[in-house]
N, C-alpha and C positions, 0 to 999 in steps of 0.2 A: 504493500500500500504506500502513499503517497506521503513519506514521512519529511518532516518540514522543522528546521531549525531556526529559531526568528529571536535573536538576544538583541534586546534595546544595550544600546551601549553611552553611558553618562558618567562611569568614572573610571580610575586604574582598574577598580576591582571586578570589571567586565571581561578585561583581559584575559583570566585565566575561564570564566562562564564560557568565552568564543574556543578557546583552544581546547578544552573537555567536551564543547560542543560537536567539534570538528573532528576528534578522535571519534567520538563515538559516531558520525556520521560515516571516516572512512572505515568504522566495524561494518557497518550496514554493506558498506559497499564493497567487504572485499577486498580493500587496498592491502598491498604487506606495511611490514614494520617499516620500512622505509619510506615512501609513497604515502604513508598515514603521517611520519614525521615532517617530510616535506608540506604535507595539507597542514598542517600545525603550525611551523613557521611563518607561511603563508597569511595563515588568519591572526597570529600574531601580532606580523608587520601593518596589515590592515587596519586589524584594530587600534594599536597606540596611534596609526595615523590618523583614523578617526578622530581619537581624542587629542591630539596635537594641533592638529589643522583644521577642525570643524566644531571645535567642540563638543563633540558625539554625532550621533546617527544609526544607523544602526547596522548588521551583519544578518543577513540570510544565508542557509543552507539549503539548497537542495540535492537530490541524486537524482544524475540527469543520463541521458544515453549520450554514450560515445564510439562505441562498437570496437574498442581496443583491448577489450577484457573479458573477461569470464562473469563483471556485474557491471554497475553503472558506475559513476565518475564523483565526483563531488564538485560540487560547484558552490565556490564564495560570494557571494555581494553584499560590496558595502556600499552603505546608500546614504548621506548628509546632505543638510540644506545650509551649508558654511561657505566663508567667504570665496569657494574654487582652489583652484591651484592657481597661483601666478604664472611659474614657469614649469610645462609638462615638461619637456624637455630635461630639465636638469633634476626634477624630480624622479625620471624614469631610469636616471644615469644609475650604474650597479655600485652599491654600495651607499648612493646618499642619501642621507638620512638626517634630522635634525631633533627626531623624537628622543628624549629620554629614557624612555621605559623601552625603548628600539634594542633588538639582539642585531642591530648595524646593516641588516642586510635591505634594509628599504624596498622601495615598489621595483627598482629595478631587479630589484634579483628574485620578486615576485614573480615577475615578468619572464626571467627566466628557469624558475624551474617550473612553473606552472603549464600545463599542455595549451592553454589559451590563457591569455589574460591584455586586457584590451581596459582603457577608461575613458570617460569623458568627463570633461569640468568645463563650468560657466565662472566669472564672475558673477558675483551677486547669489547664484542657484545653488549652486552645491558641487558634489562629486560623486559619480558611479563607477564603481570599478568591478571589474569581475575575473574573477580566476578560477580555472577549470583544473583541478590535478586528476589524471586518468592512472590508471593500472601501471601502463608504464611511460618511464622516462619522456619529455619532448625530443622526438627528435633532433640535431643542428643544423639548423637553415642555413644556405649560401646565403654573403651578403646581401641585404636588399630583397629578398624574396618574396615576390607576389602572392599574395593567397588570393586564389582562384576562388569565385563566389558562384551562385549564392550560399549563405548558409542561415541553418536556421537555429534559433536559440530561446529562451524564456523564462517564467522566474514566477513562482509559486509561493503562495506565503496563506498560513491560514488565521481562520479568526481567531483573535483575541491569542495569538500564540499559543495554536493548540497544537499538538504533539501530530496528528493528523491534518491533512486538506482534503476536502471531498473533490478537490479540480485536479487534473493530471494533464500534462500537455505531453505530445514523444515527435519525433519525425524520424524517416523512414526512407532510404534510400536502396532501389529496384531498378539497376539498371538507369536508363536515364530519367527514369521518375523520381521526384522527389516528392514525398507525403509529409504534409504537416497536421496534426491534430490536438485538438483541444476537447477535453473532457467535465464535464461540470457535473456531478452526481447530483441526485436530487438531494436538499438537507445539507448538513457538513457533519462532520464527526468521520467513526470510522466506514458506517453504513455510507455514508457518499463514499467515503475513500475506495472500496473495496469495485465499488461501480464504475467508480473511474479510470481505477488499476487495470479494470479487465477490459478496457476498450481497450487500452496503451497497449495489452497482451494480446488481444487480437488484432488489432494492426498489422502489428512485427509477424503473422502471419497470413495476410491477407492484404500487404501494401503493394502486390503487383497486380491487382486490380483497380478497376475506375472506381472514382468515388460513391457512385450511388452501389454498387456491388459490396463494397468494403463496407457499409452502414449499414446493407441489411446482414453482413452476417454480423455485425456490432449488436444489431438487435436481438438475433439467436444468443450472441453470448454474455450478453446482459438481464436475459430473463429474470435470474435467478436472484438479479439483486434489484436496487431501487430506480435502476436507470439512471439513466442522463444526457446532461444535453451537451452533443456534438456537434461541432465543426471541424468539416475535411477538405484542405487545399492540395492538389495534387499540380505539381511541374513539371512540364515536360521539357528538360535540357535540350534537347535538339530542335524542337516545334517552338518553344521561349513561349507555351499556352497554359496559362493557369486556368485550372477547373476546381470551381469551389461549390462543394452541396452541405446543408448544415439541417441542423433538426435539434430544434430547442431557443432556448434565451441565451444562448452563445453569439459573441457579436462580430462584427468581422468585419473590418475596411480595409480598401487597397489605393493607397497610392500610387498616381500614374502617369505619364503625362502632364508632368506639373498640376494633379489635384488631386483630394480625395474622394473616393467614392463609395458607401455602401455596399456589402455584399448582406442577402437576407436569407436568413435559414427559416424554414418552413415549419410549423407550427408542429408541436407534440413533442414525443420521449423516446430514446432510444432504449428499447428494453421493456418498452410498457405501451404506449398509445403511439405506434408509427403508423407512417402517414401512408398512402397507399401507393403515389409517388412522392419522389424528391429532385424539385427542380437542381437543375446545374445550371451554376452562372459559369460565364468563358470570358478570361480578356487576356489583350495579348501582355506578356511582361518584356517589359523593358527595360534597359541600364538604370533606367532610377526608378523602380518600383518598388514597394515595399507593401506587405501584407500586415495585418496585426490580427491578429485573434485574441477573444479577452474574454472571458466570463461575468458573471452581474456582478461581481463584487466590485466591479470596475464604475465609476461613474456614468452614466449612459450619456451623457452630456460630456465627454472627458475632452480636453482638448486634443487635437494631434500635437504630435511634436515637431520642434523646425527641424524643418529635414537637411536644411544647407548644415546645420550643426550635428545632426547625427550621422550624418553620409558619411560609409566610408567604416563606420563602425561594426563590430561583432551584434549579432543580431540577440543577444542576449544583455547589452550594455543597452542597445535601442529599447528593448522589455523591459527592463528594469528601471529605467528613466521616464516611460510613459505611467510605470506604476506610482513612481514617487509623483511624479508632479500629476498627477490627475487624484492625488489624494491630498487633503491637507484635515487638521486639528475638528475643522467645521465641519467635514464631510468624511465622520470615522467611518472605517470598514465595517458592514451590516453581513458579509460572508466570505467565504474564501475567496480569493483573488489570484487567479491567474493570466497572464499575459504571454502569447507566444508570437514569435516573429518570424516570417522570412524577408531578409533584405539582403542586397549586395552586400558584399565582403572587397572592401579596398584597402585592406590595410597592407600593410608593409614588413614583413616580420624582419628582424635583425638580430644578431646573434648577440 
């Protein structure tokens, strides 16, 4: 099930709640002694920079797919709404650091031992950073190395820091298809979680079919629990045609052509009251396109985000950024919250 690590972080004494948290996430997942060390570090570094340079904010965990291991991955994000970074650059350099509570190795060496780890900062907004540690090692990249896009990414967090999310997001790569899906269980606790889990688990056997193929058997194997409500974007790499069919209060916009647009899932429950057909929307994806999938925990009114500012970024930094600034103080979380993306991938990796 969809287990979800969420430490508000406001003083030193977080530090050590993020790093017990992060052990016990890469148990979940599998990691060895090492790879579990590393993800500790990791959230470490994170954290005191949180509290250095933003005055807190907070650390999510989740266990995401990465397909390099025998389980899932672990994935860090820290989220503030502090003064930014002045200088990314020289903050990303290996070894600098200016925290106190810092074991010296700073974002840059986050950056390198982490399988991804990618950020973004505003003056005024804040800072998202996200770090992915897999099974094994990152590879070393020739200088300058393109990563080839798109990719897809997301960030899960439940209500009120419950131990469970009834939301589950996965994607799915079948030859030149690329599936993305989002899962909302009906309720939250463990009974959504377990509904949501087993969409993710039927997917990963059933993502070399079309979308409306893949939902009905979503519905065969969701019977047995509360249901939920999905959304299914499938990409075809070689045709560049995104087909999206959806079934439930799962929401779904694409950016395209310099706008955004709505995509609409069709009324009922995967697992319980499905619909007899399920329309498919088609559009074509282009070099700046960008998908968002998000369940209702999400403001329905949420704003998009600038896109000149997130382009370019890990699709899991763009999720995590749409989650923060589409929530604030006023408008607390009412249920689990998930956000899933597919967007270009321009970044640059270096060694």
């Amino acid at each position: 099930m969809s287990r979800v690590w969420d430490v508000p972080v406001q003083d030193s004494t977080r530090v050590r709640d993020v790093r017990v948290a992060t052990e016990e996430a890469a148990a979940h997942a599998g990691l060895d002694t090492h790879r579990t060390a590393v993800a500790a570090l990791v959230a470490t570094e994170l954290t005191t920079n949180l509290l250095k340079h933003a005055g807190g904010g907070r650390i999510l965990i989740n266990l995401v797919g990465s397909g390099d291991g025998p389980g899932p991955s672990v994935q860090l994000t820290a989220v503030d709404t502090g003064p930014g970074i002045g200088d990314i650059a020289m903050a990303l350099r290996d070894g600098y650091t200016t925290a106190h509570a810092s074991l010296g190795a700073g974002l840059g060496t986050c950056r390198r031992l982490a399988n991804v780890f990618d950020l973004t900062s505003r003056h005024g907004r804040g800072t998202v950073a996200v770090a992915r540690i897999d099974h094994l090692p990152p590879s070393l990249p020739a200088p300058h190395t393109a990563v080839s896009g798109p990719c897809a990414g997301g960030i899960n967090m439940a209500l009120a820091q419950a131990e469970h999310s009834g939301d589950d997001w996965a994607h799915v790569r079948v030859g030149s298809h690329l599936t993305l899906l989002l899962a909302d269980g009906l309720g939250h606790g463990v009974g959504a979680a377990r509904a949501s889990t087993a969409a993710v688990e039927e997917l990963r056997r059933q993502a070399h079919l079309p979308p409306p193929d893949i939902l009905a058997h979503l519905h065969t194997a969701l019977r047995p629990t509360r249901g939920a409500a999905v959304a299914l974007a499938q990409l075809d790499l070689e045709t560049h045609r995104l087909r999206f069919a959806g079934v439930g209060n799962v929401g779904a916009r694409l950016f395209t052509a310099g706008a955004w647009e709505p995509l609409i899932s069709h009324p009922g429950t995967v697992g319980a009251a499905f619909p007899a057909t399920v329309p498919v929307q088609q559009a074509r994806w282009r070099e700046d396109s960008l998908l968002v999938l998000h369940s209702d925990g999400l403001p329905s009114r949420w704003t998009p985000p600038d896109i000149a500012e997130l382009r370019g970024h890990h699709a899991a930094v763009v999720a995590a950024a749409i989650l923060r600034d589409a929530s604030s103080a006023a408008r607390p979380a009412r249920d689990d919250t998930s956000v899933a993306v597919l967007a270009p991938d321009r970044r640059t990796v270096r060694p």
